[in-house]
Backbone as ProteinMPNN parsed JSONL, in Angstrom:
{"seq_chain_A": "XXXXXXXXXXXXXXXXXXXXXXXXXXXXXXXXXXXXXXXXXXXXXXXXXXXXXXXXXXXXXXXXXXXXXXXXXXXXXXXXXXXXXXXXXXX", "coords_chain_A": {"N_chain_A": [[110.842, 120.681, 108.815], [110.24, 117.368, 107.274], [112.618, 115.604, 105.323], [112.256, 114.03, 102.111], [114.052, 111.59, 102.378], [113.843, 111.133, 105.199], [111.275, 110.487, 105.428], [110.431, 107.909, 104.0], [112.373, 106.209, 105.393], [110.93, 106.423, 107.783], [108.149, 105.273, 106.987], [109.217, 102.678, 105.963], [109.381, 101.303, 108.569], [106.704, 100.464, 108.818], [106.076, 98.595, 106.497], [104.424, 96.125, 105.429], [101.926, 96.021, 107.522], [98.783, 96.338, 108.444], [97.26, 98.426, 107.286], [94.881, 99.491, 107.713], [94.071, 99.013, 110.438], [96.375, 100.153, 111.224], [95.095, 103.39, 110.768], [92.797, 103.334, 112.244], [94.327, 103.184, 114.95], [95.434, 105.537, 115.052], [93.103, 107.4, 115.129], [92.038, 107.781, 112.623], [89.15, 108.063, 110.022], [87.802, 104.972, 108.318], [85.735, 104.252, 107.496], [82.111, 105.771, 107.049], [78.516, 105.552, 107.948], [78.407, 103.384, 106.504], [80.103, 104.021, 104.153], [83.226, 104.732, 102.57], [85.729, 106.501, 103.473], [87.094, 108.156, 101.327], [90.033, 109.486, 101.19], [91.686, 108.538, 103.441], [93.465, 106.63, 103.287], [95.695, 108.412, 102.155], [95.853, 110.154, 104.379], [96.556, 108.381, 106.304], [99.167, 107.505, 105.842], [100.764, 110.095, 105.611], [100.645, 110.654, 108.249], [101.837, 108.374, 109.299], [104.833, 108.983, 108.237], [105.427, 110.659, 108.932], [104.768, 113.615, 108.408], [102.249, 116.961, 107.98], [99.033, 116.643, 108.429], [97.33, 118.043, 106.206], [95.848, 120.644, 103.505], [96.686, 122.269, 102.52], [98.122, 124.553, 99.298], [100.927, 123.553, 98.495], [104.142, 121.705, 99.43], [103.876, 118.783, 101.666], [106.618, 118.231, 102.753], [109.761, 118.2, 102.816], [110.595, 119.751, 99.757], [108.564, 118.319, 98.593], [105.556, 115.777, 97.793], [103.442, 113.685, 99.447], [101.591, 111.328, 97.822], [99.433, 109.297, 97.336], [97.193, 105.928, 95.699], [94.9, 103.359, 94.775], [95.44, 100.216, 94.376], [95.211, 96.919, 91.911], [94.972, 93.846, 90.523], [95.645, 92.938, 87.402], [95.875, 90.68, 84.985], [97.89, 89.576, 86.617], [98.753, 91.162, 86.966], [99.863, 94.568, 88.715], [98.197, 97.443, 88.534], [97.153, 100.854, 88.228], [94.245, 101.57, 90.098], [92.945, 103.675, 89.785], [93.193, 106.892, 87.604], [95.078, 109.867, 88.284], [95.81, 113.433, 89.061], [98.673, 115.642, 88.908], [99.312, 118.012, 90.312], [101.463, 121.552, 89.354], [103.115, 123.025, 91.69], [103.669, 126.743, 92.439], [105.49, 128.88, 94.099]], "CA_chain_A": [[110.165, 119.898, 107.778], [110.647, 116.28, 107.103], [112.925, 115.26, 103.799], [111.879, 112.833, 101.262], [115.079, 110.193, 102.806], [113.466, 110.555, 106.654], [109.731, 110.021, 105.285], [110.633, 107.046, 103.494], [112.702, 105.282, 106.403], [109.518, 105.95, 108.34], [107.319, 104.349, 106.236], [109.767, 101.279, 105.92], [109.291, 100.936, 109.452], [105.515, 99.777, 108.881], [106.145, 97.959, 105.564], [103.794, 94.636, 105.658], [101.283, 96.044, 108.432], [97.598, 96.453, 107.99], [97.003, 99.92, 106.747], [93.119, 99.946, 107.964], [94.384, 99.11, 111.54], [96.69, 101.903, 111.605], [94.155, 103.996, 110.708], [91.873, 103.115, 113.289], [95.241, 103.122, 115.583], [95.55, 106.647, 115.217], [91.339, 107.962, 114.553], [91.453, 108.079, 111.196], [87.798, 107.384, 110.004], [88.109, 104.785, 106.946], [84.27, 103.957, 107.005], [81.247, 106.199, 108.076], [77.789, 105.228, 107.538], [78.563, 102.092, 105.05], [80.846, 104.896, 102.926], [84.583, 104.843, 102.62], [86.303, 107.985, 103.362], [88.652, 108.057, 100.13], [91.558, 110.169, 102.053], [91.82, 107.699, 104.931], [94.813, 106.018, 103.033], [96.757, 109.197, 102.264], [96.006, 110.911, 105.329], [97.621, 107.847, 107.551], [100.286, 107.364, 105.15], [101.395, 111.193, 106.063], [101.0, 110.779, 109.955], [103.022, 107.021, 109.489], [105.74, 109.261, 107.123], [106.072, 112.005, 109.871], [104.249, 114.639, 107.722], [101.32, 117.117, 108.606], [97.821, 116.784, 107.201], [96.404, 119.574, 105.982], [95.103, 120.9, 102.35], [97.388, 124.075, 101.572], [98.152, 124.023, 98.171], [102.183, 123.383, 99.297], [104.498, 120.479, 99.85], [103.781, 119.276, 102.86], [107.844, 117.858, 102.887], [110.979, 119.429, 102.472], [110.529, 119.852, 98.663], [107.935, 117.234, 98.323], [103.827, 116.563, 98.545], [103.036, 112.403, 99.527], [100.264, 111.091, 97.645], [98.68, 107.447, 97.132], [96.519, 105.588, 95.033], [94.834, 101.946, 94.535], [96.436, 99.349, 92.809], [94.747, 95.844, 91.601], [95.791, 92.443, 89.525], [95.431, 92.654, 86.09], [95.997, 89.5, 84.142], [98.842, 89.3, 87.496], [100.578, 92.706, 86.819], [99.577, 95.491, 89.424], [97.835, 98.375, 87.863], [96.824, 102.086, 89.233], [93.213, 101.378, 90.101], [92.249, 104.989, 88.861], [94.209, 108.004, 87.615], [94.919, 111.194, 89.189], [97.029, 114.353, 88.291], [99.481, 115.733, 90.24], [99.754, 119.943, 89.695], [102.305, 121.708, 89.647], [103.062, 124.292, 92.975], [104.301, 127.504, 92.202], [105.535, 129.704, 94.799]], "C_chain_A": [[110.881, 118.575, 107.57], [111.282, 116.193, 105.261], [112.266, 113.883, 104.059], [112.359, 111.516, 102.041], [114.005, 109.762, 104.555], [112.12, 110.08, 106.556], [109.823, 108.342, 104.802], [111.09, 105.955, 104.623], [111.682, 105.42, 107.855], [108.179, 105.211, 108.148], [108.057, 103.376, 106.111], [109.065, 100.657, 107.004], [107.613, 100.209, 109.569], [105.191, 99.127, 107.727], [105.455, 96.549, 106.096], [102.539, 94.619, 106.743], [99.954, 96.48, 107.827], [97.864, 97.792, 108.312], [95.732, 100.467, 107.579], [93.22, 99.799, 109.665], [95.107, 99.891, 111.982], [96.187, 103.017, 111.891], [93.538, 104.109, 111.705], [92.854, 103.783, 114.88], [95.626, 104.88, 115.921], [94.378, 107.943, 114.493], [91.096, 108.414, 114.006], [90.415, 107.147, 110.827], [87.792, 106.648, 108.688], [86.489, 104.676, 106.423], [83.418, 105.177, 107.713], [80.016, 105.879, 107.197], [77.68, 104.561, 105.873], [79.196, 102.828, 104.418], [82.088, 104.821, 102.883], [84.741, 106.501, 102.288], [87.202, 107.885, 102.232], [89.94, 108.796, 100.834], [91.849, 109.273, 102.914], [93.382, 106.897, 104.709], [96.261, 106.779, 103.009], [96.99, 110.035, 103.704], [96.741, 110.008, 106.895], [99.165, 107.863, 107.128], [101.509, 108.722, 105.715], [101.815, 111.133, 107.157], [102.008, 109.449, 110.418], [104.443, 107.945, 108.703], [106.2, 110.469, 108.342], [105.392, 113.643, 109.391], [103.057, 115.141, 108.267], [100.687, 116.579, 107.922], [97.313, 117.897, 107.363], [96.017, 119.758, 104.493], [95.742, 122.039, 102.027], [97.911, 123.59, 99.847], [99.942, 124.154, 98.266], [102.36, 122.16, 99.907], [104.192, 120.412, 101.383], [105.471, 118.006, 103.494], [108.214, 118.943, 102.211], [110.896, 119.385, 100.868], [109.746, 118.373, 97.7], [106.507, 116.889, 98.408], [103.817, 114.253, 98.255], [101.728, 111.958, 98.779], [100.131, 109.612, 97.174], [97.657, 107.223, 96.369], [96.674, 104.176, 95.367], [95.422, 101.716, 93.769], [95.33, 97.712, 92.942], [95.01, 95.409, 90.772], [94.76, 92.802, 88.458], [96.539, 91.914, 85.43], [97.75, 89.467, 85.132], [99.919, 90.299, 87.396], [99.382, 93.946, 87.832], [99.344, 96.788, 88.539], [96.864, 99.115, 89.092], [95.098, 101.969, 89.205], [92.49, 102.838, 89.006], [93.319, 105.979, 88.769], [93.863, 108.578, 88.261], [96.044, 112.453, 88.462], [97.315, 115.053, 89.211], [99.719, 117.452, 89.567], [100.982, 120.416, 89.891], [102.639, 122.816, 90.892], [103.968, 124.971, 92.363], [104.231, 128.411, 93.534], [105.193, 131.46, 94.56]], "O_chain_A": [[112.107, 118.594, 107.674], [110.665, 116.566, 104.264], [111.94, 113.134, 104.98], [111.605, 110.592, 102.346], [113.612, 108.662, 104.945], [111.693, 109.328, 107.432], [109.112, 107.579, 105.456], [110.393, 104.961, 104.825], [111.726, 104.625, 108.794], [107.407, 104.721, 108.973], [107.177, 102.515, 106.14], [108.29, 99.722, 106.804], [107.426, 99.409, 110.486], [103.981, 98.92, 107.636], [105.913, 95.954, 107.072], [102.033, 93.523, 106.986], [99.993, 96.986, 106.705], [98.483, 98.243, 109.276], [95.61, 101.616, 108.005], [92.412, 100.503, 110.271], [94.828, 100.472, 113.032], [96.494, 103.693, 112.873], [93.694, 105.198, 112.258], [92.363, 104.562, 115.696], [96.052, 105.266, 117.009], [94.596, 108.902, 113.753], [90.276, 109.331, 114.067], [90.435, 105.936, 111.046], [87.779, 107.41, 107.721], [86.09, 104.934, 105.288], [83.83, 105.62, 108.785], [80.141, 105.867, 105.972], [77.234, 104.904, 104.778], [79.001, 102.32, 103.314], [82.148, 104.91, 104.11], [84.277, 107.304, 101.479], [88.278, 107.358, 102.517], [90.953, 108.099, 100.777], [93.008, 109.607, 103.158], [94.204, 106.634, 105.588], [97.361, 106.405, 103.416], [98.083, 110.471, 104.064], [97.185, 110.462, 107.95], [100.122, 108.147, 107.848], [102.666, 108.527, 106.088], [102.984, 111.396, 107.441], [102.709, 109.387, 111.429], [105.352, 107.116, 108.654], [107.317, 110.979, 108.422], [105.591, 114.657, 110.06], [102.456, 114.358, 109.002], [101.108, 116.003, 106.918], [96.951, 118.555, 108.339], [95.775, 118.624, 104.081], [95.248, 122.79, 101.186], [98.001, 122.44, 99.416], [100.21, 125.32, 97.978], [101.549, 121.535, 100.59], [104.189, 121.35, 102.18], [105.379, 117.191, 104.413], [107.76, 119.885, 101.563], [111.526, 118.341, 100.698], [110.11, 117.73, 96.716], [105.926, 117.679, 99.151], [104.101, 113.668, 97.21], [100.699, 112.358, 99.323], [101.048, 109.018, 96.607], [96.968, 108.224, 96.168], [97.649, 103.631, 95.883], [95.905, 102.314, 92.808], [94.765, 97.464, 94.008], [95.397, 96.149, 89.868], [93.538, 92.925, 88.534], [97.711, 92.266, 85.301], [98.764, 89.348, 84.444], [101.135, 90.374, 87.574], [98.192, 94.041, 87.529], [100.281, 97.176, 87.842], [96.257, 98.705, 90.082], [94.618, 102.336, 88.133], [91.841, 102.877, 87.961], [94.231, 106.031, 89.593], [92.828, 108.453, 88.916], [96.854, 112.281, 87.551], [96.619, 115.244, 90.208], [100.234, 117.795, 88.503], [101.712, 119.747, 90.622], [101.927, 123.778, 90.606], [104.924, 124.443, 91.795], [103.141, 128.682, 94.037], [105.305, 132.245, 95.502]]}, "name": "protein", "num_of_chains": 1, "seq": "XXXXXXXXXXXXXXXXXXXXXXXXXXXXXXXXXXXXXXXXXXXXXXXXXXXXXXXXXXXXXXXXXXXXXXXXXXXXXXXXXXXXXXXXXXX"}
């Protein structure tokens, strides 16, 4: 399993690169018929981080679970486009 420290200095490594060309780069679908896939961001983010994809309800890091969200300018301060809630895993 990948820790938190090795996911992170894998994701550095593509800091500043188009996200939607990654995607594509490794046939994740961001559009299909005019629609945006909403996962398309977290599910490259994982395969750029070293992590599987999958849906178990379980980190999918060494004591850890990756997840993403939009962000957009308000009045020039970055805000979480929409909430979300994060559960808690119990073994």
């Amino acid at each position: 399993m990948i820790t938190r420290v090795i996911a992170i200095r894998n994701l550095e490594k593509f800091t500043g690169q188009d996200l939607s060309l990654l995607a594509k780069q490794y046939g994740i679908t961001t559009y299909k018929d005019g629609k945006q896939n909403k996962g398309w961001k977290g599910l490259t983010l994982e395969l750029l981080a070293g992590l599987s994809n999958d849906n178990k309800q379980a980190p999918n890091g060494l004591g850890f679970e990756l997840k993403s969200t939009a962000f957009y300018q308000v009045k020039g301060v970055w805000a979480p486009k929409e909430t979300f809630a994060i559960t808690m895993i119990n073994p």
